[in-house]
C-alpha positions as CSV (number, residue, x, y, z in Angstrom):
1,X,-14.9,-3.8,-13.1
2,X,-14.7,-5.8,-9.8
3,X,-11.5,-4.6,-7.7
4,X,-9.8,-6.9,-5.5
5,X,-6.6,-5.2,-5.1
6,X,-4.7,-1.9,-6.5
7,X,-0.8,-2.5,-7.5
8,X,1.5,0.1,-7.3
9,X,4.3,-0.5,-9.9
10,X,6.9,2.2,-8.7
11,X,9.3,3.4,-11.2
12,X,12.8,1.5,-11.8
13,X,14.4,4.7,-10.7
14,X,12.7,4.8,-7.6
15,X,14.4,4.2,-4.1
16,X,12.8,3.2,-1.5
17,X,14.6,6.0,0.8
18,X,12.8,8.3,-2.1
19,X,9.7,7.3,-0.2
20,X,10.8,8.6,2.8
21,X,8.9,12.5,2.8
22,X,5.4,10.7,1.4
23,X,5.0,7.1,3.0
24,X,4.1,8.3,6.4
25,X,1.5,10.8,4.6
26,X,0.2,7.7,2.8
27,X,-0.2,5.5,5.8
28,X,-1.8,8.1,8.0
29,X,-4.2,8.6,4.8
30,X,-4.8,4.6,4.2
31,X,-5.7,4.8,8.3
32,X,-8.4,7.4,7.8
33,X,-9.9,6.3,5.0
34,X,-10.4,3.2,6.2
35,X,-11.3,4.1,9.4
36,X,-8.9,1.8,11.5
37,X,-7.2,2.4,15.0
38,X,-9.2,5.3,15.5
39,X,-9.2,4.4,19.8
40,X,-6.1,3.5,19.2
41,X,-3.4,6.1,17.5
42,X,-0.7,4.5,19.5
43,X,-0.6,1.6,17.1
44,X,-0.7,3.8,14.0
45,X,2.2,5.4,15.2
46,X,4.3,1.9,16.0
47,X,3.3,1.0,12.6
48,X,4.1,4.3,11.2
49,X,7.6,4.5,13.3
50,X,8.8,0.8,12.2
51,X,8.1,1.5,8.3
52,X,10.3,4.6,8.2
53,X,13.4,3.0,9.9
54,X,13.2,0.2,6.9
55,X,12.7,3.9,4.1
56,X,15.3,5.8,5.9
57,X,17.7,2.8,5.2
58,X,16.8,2.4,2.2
59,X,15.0,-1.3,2.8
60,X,11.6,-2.6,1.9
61,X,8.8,-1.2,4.5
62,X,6.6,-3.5,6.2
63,X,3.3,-1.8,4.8
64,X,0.4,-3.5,6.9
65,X,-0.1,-6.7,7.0
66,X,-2.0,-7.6,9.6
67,X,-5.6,-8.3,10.4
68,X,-7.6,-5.6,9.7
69,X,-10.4,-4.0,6.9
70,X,-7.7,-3.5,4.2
71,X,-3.9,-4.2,4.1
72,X,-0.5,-2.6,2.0
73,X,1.0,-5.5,1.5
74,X,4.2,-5.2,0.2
75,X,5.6,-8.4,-1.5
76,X,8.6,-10.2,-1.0
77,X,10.2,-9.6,-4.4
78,X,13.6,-7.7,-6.0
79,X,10.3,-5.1,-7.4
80,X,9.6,-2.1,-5.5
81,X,5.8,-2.4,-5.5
82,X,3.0,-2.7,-3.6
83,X,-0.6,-4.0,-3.0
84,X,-3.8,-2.5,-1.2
85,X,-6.2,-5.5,-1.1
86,X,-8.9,-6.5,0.8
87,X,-10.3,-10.0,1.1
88,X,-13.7,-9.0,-1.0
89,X,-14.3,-7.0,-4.2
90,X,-14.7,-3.6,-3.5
91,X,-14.9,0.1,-4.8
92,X,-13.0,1.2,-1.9
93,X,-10.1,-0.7,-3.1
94,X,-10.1,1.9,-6.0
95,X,-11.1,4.8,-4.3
96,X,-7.7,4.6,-2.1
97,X,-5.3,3.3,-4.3
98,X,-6.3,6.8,-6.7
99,X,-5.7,8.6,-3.7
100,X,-2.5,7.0,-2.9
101,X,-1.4,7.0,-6.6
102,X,-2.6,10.7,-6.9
103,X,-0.3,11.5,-3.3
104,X,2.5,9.7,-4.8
105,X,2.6,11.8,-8.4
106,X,2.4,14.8,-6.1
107,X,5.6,14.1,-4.5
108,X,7.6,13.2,-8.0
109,X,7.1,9.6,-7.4
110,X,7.3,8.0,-10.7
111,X,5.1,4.9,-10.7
112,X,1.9,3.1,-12.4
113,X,-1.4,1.7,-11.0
114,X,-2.7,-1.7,-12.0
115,X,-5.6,-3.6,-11.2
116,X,-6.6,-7.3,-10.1
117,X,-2.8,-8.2,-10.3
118,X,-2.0,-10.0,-6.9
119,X,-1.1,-13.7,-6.9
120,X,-3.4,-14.5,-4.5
121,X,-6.1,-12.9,-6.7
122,X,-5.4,-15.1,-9.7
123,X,-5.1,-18.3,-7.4
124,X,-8.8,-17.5,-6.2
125,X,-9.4,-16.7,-9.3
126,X,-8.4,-20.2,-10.9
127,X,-10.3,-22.2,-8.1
128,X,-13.7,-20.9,-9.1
């Protein structure tokens, strides 16, 4: 299957403030893995710094959104989910979104993985 973007479905139960131990873990990973910032940690760290204030409080993070290889996009919506996307099909769309899903189920986050299920994706989708 072509993979567009991995969704995160996190359980009903779940708080964002409950995200507060792994999201900084999962954003250093994301980083890595797809190799952006590195000459620039300072950035990672802003990024890092202004997502946790939002978890602490118990508010929607930003996730990253901004120009770049691959975003966490986390939708404007009453659902606690998000999105790793990237403007193509790719495999490494899968391969991080397992990792992330397999980081999150090590902390006791309850949540489920879907595939291809971004708005944008079906509006692309429809045009072809």
């Amino acid at each position: 299957m072509k993979i567009w973007n991995g969704h995160i479905i996190l359980d009903k139960s779940v708080k964002w403030k409950d995200l507060e131990e792994v999201w900084e873990e999962m954003l250093r990973m994301f980083f890595k893995e797809t190799k952006q910032f590195r000459e620039d940690p300072e950035v990672i760290e802003n990024i890092i710094e202004e997502n946790l204030v939002d978890i602490r409080h118990n508010r929607k993070p930003e996730g990253y959104n901004r120009e770049g290889k691959m975003r966490i996009v986390v939708p404007i919506s009453s659902k606690k989910e998000f999105f790793i996307y990237r403007g193509v099909y790719s495999d490494e769309v899968r391969v991080i979104t397992e990792k992330i899903s397999k980081l999150l189920a090590k902390h006791g986050i309850k949540h489920k993985v879907e595939w291809n299920d971004m708005l944008l994706f079906h509006m692309k989708k429809r045009r072809r």
